[in-house]
C-alpha positions in Angstrom: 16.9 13.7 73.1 16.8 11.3 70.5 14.0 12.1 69.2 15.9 15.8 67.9 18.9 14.3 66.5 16.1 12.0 64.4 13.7 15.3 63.1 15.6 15.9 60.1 18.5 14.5 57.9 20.7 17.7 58.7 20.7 16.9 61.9 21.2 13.3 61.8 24.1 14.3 59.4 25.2 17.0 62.4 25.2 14.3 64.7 27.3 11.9 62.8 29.8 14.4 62.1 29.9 15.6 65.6 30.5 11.9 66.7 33.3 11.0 64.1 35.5 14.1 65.1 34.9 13.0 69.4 32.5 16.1 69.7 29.6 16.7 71.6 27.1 17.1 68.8 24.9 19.4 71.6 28.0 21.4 71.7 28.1 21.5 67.8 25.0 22.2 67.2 25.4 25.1 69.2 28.2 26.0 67.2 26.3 26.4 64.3 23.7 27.8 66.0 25.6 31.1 67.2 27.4 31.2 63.8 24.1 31.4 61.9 23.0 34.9 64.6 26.1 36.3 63.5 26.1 35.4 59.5 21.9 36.6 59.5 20.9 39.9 57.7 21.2 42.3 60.8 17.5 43.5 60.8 15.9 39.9 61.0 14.1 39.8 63.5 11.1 37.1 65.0 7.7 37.6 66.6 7.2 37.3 69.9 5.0 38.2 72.5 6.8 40.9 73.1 7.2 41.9 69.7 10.0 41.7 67.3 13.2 40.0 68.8 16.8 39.8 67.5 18.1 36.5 66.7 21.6 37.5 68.3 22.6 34.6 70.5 25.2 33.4 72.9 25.8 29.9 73.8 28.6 28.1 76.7 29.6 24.7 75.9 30.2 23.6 79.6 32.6 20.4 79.7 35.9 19.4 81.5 39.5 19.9 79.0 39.6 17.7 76.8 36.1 16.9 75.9 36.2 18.6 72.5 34.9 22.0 73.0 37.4 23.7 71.1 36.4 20.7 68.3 32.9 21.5 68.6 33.2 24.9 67.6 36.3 24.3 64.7 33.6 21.5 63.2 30.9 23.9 63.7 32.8 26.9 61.6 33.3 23.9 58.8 30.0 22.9 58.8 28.5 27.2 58.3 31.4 29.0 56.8 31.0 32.9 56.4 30.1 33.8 52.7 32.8 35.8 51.0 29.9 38.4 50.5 28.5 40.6 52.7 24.7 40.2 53.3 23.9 44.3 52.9 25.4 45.0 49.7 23.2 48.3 49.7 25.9 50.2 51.7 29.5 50.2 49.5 31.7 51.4 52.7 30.5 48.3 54.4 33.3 45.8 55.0 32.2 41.6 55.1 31.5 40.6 58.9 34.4 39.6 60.9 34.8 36.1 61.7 36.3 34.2 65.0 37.2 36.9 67.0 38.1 37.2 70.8 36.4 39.9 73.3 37.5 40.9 76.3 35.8 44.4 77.2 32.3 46.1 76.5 34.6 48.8 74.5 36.1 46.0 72.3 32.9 44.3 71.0 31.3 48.1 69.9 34.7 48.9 67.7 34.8 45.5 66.1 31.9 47.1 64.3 34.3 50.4 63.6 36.9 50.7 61.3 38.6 52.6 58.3 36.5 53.6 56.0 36.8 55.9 52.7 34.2 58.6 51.9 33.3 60.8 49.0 33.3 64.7 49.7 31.9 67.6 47.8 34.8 70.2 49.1 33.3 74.3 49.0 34.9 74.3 45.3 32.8 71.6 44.2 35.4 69.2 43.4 34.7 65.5 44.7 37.8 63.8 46.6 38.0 60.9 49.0 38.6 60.8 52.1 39.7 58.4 55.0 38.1 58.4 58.5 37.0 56.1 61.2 33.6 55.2 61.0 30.5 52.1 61.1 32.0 49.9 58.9 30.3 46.4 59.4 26.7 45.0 60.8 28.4 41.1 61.3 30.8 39.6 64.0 31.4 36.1 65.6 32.8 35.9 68.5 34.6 32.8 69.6 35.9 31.9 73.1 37.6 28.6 74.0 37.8 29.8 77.4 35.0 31.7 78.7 35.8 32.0 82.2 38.7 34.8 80.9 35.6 36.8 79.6 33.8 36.1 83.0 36.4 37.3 84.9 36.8 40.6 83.2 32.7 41.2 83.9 33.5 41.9 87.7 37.0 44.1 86.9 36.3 47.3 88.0 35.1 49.8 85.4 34.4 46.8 82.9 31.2 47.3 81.1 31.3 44.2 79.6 28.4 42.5 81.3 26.3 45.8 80.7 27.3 45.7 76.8 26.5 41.8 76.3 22.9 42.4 77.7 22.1 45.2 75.6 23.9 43.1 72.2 21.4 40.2 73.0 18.5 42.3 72.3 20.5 44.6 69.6 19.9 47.7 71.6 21.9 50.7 71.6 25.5 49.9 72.4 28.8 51.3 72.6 30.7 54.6 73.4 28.3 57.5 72.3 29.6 60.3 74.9 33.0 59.7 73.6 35.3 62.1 71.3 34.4 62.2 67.7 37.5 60.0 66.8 36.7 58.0 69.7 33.4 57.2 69.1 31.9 53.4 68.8 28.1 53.8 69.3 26.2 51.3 67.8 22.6 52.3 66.6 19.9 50.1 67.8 19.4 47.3 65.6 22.0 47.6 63.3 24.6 44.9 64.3 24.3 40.8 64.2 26.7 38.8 66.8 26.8 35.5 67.5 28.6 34.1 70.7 30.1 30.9 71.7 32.1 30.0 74.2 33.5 26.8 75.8 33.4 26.8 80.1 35.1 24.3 82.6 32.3 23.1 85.6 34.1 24.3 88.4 34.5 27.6 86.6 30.8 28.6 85.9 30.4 29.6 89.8 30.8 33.2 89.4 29.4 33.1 86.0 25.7 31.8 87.3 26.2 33.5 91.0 25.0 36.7 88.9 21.6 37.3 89.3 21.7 40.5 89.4 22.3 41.9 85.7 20.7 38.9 83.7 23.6 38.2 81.8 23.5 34.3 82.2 19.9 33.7 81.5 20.6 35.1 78.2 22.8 32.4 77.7 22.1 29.0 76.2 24.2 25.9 77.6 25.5 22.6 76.2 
């Protein structure tokens, strides 16, 4: 509505952008909106009435080709960059967040959080040395999809946890591969990741998308 665009100057500014590049500032705004979940310390958390909620979000930009989805979100990642410095600097093995990356499985999004990382050892001689090992290596990722139905699709392949992954990220539950080999292991701890989701959608696509009632997975969505 009018009335939003008019609340404050950023978002008049937002709005005027949005329209000088042919994108749909709802779509932008969006943009910025899943950016900011992801760039956000990952222990922030609001009050509800159900108590302390994660600010994780996922938003689908819903539009025919060629309506400036894929602008929406490039004008979106101008308008909130990622800061070249991480926002827990209390940790030194902890790698900046990842920025623009695609997902395609349940097992993908938990070891975008996993990575090479270099520890310091106390061997039995008590000499210190470092040593290299896979382990929790960031608490921030974006994820950016032009086309989301390629994402749907994989929720009903057979064996994909995808769907089951995405509804526990939402809420920053406990996530990922925890029954898994030691060097095969991507569990993520409850409340210890951000992620921020966007992804454009074609119309005639959405059908299986919002045809699941079953595991939730679209009502955590928010739509432009």
């Amino acid at each position: 509505p009018e009335v939003v665009w008019r609340a404050s100057d950023v978002l008049s500014a937002l709005r005027g952008d949005a329209l000088s590049r042919g994108a749909t500032p709802d779509a932008v705004l969006l943009g910025v909106l899943t950016r900011l979940s992801a760039v956000v310390h990952h222990r922030t958390r609001v009050e509800g009435d159900a108590g302390p909620a994660s600010l994780n979000l996922f938003g689908v930009a819903v539009g025919r080709a060629g309506l400036g989805k894929s602008t929406a979100i490039e004008l979106a990642q101008e308008i909130l960059p990622f800061p070249s410095e991480c926002p827990d600097t209390s940790d030194d093995s902890v790698s900046p967040w990842i920025d623009e990356l695609s997902m395609s499985t349940g097992q993908g999004i938990s070891a975008t959080y996993y990575g090479s990382r270099e520890d310091t050892i106390v061997d039995p001689s008590g000499k210190t040395k470092k040593v290299k090992s896979q382990g929790f290596i960031r608490h921030n990722a974006m994820f950016t999809l032009d086309e989301g139905s390629v994402a749907v699709a994989n929720t009903t392949t057979e064996g994909s946890n995808l769907t089951q992954v995405l509804c526990a990220a939402w809420k920053a539950e406990r996530n990922g591969q925890a029954n898994a080999a030691a060097d095969r292991r991507r569990a993520l701890p409850a409340d210890s990741y951000a992620m921020g989701l966007y992804m454009g959608m074609q119309p005639g696509l959405m059908g299986p998308f919002l045809s699941d009632t079953i595991s939730g997975l679209a009502q955590r969505m928010l739509f432009a």
